[in-house]
C-alpha positions as CSV (number, residue, x, y, z in Angstrom):
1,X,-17.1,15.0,-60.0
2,X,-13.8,13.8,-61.7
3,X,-14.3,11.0,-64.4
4,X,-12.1,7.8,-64.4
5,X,-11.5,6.2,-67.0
6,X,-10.0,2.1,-67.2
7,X,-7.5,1.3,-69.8
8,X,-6.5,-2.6,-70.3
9,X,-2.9,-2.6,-70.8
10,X,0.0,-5.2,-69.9
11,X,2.4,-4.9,-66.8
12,X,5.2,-4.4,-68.9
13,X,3.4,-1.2,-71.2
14,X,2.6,0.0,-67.8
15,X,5.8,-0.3,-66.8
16,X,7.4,1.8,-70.0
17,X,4.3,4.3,-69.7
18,X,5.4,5.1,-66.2
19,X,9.5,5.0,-67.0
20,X,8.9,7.4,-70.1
21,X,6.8,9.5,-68.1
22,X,9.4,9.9,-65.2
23,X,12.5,10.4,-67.8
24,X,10.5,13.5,-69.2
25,X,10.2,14.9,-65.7
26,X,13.2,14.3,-65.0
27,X,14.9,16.1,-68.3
28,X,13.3,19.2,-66.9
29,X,15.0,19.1,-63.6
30,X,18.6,20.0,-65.0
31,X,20.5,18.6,-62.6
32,X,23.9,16.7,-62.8
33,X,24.7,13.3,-61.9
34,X,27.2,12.9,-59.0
35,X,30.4,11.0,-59.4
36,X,30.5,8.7,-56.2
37,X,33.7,9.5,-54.3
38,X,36.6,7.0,-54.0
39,X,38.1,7.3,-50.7
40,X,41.9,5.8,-50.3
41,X,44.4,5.1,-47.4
42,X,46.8,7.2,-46.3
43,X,49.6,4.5,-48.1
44,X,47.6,4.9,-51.5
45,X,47.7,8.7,-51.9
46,X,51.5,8.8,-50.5
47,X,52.1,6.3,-53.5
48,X,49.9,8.5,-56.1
49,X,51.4,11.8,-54.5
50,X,54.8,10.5,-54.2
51,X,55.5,11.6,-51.0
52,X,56.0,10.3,-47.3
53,X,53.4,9.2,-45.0
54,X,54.8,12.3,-43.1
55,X,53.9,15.1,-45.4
56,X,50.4,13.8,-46.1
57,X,50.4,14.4,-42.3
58,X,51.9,17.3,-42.3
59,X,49.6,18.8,-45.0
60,X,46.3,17.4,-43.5
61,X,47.3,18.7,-39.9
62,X,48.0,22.5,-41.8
63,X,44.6,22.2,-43.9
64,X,46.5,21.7,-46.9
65,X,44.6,18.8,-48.2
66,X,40.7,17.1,-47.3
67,X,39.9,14.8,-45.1
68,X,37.5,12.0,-43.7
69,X,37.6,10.3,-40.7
70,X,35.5,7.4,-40.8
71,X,35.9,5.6,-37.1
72,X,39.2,5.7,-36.4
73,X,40.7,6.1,-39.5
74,X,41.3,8.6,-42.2
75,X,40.4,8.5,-45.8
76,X,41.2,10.9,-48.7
77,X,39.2,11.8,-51.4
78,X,41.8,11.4,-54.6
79,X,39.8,14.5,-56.6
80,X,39.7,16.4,-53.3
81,X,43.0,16.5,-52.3
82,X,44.2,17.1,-56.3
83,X,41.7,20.3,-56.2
84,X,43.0,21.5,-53.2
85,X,47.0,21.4,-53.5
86,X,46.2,23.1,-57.5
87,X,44.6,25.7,-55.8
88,X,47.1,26.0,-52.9
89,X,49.6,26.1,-55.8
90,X,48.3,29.1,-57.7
91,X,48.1,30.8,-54.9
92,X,52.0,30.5,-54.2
C-alpha cells in the first residue's frame, strides 16, 4: 500500500514547487524554441526585395520562392523566401 503524506504549504510555494519542477523537466528535453513566422503581402516583400509585383509572381509561379495561401490570398514568409532565393543563388 502506497503512503501519503500531507504537507501544509501556501498557494504561491505550491505554485514555484510545481514551476521549478517543470523547468527541470523541461531542460532535459533539448529542444529549441520556435520563432513565430511573420507573414507579409505581396506589396511588402516587393518593397523589401525591390522588385515588381510581377517577378514575385513570376518566381512564386516557377517555385522560386514559398508561399501561403490563406483564403484567397497569399502571404510570404520574409525568412522563407530569403532562404530560398540564397539557395537558388548558389546553385547558379
Amino acid at each position: 500500500m502506497k503512503e501519503y503524506v500531507l504537507v501544509k504549504m501556501s498557494k504561491n510555494e505550491l505554485t514555484e514547487l510545481i514551476k521549478s519542477a517543470v523547468e527541470s523537466s523541461v531542460k532535459h528535453l533539448n529542444f529549441e524554441l520556435v520563432k513565430p513566422k511573420r507573414l507579409i503581402k505581396i506589396e511588402q516583400l516587393c518593397e523589401e526585395l525591390s522588385v515588381s509585383k510581377a517577378t514575385i509572381h513570376k518566381w512564386k509561379r516557377d517555385g522560386l520562392i514559398p508561399y501561403k495561401r490563406i483564403s484567397n490570398r497569399i502571404f510570404f514568409d520574409l525568412d522563407d523566401v530569403h532562404k530560398s532565393l540564397e539557395i537558388k543563388k548558389r546553385r547558379i
